[in-house]
Structure formats: C-alpha cells, structure tokens
C-alpha positions in Angstrom: 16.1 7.2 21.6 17.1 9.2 24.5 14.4 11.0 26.9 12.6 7.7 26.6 11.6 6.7 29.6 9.1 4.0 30.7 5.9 4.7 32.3 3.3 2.1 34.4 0.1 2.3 35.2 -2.8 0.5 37.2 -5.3 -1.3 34.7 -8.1 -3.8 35.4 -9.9 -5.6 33.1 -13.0 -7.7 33.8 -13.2 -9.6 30.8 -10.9 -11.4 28.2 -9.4 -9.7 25.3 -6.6 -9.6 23.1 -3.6 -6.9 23.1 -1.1 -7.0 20.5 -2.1 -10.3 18.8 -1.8 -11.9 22.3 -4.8 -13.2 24.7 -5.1 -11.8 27.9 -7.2 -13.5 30.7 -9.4 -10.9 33.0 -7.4 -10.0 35.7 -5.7 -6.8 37.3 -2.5 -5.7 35.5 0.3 -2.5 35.1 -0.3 -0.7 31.7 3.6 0.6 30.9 4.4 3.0 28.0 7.5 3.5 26.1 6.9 6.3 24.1 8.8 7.3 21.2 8.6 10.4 18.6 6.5 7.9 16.3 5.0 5.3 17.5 4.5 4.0 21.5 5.7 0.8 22.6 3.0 -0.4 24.8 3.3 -3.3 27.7 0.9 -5.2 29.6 2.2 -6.5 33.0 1.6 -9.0 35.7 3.7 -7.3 38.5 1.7 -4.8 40.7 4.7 -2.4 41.8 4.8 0.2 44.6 6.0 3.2 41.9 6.6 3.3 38.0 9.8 4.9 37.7 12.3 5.4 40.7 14.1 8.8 41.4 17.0 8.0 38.5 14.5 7.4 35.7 14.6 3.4 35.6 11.0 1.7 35.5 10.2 -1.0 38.1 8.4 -3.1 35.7 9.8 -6.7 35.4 9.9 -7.5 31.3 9.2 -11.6 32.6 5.8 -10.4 33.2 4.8 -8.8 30.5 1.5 -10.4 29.3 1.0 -8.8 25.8 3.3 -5.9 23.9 2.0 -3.3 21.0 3.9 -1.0 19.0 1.5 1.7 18.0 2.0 4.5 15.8 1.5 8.1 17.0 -1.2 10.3 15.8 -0.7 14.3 16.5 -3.8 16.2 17.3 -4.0 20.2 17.0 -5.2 20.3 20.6 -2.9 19.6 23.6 -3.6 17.9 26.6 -1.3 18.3 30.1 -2.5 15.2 32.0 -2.0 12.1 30.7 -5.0 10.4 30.1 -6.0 7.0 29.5 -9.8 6.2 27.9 -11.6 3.3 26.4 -13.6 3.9 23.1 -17.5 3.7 23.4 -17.3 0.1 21.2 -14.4 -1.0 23.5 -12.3 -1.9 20.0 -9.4 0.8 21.5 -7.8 2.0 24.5 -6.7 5.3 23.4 -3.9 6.7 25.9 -3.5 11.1 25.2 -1.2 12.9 26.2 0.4 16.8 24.6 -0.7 16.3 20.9 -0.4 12.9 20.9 -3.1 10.2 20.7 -2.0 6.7 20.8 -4.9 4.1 19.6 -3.9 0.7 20.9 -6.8 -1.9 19.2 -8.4 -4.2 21.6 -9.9 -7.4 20.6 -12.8 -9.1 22.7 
C-alpha cells in the first residue's frame, strides 16, 4: 500500500512476555509499526538505531532482528488524537499504540 511507511520506537521491558505468539526475554528493544488502512503490522527489534526513518522515507530497522511480529487489526475511535501515543493497559494483557482515530490493541502475554 503506498504512504506506508515504517516507524521505530524505543521500548523496554523488564519482564518476559510473549508478542505475537513469540517469547520475548526482558531486555531493551525498537517497537516499529507498519501501518496499514486495516490492520498494523507491528515489529519487535533487537537493533537500537540512531533515527527510525531517514530523510527519503526508508526505516533503519534491520528485519534479522526482529524478535516477535503481530498483525493487528485497526479499530477507529470518534475522537482523534495528534501525537502518537503508546500505553500499556492497567492488567498489562495489551499495549495499545493511538494515533488520529485509530487504536491499535496489540495482546501481550506474561
């Protein structure tokens, strides 16, 4: 889909869980998005990178490093939100990543 474009983030996790059927070990990691129009891909990475996406669009994140990888539908919400925002659910079961009138509810296992 074009206007797709890759997005990475810092995430740290202090305990073991599972993301996208896949275990993931404690540890410090990139949270990358791909999102699409109805669902989000959604990557966990190794790599630490100095920038997400360079000044022509392409993402920095090395796919060899990818630790775990969910494809999560999109939900749309009435309200918008500008800033893209990243939040853990009080019971820890989802990482929910918002951004316009999207919600994105990626399910965490621990």
């Amino acid at each position: 889909m074009a206007n797709r474009r890759e997005r990475g983030h810092a995430f740290e996790a202090s305990h073991d869980f599972t993301l996208g059927g896949k275990p993931v070990l404690a540890g410090k990691y990139t949270l990358w998005t791909l999102p699409g129009a109805d669902e989000w891909e959604v990557y966990l990475n190794s790599g630490m990178y100095p920038w997400g996406v360079d000044f022509d669009g392409n993402a920095q994140r090395d796919p060899a490093k990818d630790v775990a990888v969910a494809t999560v539908p999109v939900t749309r919400v009435p309200e918008s939100l500008e800033q893209f925002t990243i939040v853990m659910t009080e019971d820890g079961s989802q990482l929910l990543l918002k951004w316009d009138d999207v919600v994105v509810a990626v399910p965490i296992q621990h």
